[in-house]
C-alpha positions as CSV (number, residue, x, y, z in Angstrom):
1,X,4.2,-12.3,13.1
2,X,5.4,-8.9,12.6
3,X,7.0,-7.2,15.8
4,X,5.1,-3.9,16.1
5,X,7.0,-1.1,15.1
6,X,6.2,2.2,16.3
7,X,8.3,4.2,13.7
8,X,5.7,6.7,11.4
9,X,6.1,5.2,7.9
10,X,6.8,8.2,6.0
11,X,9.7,8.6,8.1
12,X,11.4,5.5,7.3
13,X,10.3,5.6,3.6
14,X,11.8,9.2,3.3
15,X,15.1,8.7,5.4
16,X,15.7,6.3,3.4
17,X,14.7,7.7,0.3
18,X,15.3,11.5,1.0
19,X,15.6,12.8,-2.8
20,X,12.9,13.5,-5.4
21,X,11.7,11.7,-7.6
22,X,9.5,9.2,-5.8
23,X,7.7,6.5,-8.4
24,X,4.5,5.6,-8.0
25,X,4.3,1.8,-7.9
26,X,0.6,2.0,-9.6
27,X,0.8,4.4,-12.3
28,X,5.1,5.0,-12.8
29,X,4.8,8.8,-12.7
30,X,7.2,10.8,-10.8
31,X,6.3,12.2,-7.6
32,X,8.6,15.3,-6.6
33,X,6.5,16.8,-3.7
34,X,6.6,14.8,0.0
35,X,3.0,16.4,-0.2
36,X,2.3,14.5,-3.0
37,X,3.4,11.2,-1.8
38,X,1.7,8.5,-0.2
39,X,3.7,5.5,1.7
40,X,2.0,1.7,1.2
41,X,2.8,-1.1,2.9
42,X,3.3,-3.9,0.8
43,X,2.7,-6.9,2.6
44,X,-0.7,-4.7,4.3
45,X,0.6,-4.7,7.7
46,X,0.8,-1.4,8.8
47,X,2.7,-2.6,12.0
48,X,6.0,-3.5,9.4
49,X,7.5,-0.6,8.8
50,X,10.6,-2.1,7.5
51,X,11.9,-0.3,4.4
52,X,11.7,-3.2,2.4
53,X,7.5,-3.2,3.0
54,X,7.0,0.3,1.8
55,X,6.8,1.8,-1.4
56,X,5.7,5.7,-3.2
57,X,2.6,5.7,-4.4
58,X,0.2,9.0,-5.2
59,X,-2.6,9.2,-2.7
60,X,-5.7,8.9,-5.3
61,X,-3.5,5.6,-7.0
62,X,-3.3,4.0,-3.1
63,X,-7.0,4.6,-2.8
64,X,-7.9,3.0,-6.4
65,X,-5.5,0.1,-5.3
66,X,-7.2,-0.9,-2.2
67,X,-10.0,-0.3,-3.4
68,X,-9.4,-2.8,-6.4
69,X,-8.1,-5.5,-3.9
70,X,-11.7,-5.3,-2.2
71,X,-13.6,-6.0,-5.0
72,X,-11.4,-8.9,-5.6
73,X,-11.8,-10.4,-2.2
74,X,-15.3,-9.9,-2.5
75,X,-15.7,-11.6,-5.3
76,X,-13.1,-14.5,-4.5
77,X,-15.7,-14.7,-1.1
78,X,-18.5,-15.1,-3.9
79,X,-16.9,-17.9,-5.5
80,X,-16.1,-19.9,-2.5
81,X,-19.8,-19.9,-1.2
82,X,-21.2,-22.6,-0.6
83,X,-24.2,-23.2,-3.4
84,X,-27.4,-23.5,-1.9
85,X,-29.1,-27.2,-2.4
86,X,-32.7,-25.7,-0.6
């Protein structure tokens, strides 16, 4: 269980990574605006703002990636359903 942390992730991720270029973990580009920069928790447990759990990513990449882990928990659901025997 992760102790909850009140700290605002983009401050951790940026005091401890306060210089530009930021890498997107999706993509690879360089990021070189804060602005352009979105923080991810790694492990998805936006109480662990440890530095080691967050990474740089650009906002529209984060959205695509979470949006990519649904669609694979939805269909890992699918696959684990019981079959029907009516």
């Amino acid at each position: 269980m992760v102790r909850n942390n009140t700290q605002n992730p983009r401050d951790v991720f940026f005091g401890a990574n306060p210089s530009a270029p930021w890498i997107c973990f999706v993509c690879g580009e360089e990021m070189y605006q804060r602005s352009a920069v979105d923080v991810h928790h790694i492990d998805m447990e936006h109480r662990n703002n440890r530095i080691s759990n967050l990474d740089s990513v650009h906002p529209y990449c984060h959205k695509e990636w979470h949006n990519r882990l649904k669609a694979l928990a939805a269909e890992a659901i699918e696959l684990f359903e019981p079959i029907s025997t009516v």
